[in-house]
N, C-alpha and C positions, 0 to 999 in steps of 0.2 A: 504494500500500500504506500508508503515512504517513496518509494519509486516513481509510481503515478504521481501524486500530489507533485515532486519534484518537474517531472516534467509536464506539467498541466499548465495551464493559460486561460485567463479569463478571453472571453467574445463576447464582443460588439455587435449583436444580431441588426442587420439592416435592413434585409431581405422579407419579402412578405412569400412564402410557399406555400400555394394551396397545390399542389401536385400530386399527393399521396392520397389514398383513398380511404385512412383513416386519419380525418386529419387531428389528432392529436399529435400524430407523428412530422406534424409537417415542422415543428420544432427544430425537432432531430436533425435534418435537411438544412432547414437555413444555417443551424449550429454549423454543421457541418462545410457546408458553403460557403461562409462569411469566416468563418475560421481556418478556409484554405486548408481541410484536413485532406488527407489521401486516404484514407479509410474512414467507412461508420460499421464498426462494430454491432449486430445485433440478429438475434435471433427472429423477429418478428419479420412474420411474411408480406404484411403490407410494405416494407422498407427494402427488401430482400427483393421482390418483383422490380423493384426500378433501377436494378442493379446493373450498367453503371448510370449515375446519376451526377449530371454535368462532368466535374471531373474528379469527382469522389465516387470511390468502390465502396458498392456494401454487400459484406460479405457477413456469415455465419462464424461464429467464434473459433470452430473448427477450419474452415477455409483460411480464417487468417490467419493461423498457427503454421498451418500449413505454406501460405504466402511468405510467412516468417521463417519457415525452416528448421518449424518443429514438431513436424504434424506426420 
């Protein structure tokens, strides 16, 4: 946990995303967008179907262990 918190960064959501079809998730997205990540981590299928999504991957916890080279 130390690790994460270490390399964590707050974001500055700007973006309005209605693109996801639950959109609670549409969060997730702009986080992810406006924060320039290269991955969104998550098991949920609504997030999982728009996968790639602009130019953030979202992949399953297991794919990205595996993207990591530990899988």
């Amino acid at each position: 946990m130390t690790a994460t918190i270490a390399e964590s960064e707050t974001v500055e959501i700007t973006s309005v995303i209605e693109d996801c079809r639950d959109s609670s998730d549409n969060l997730f997205l702009a986080t992810a967008t406006d924060g320039n990540a290269k991955y969104l981590v998550s098991g949920d299928t609504d997030l999982l179907v728009l996968n790639p999504y602009r130019e953030v991957q979202i992949l399953a916890p297991n794919d990205f262990l595996k993207q990591l080279g530990h899988g």
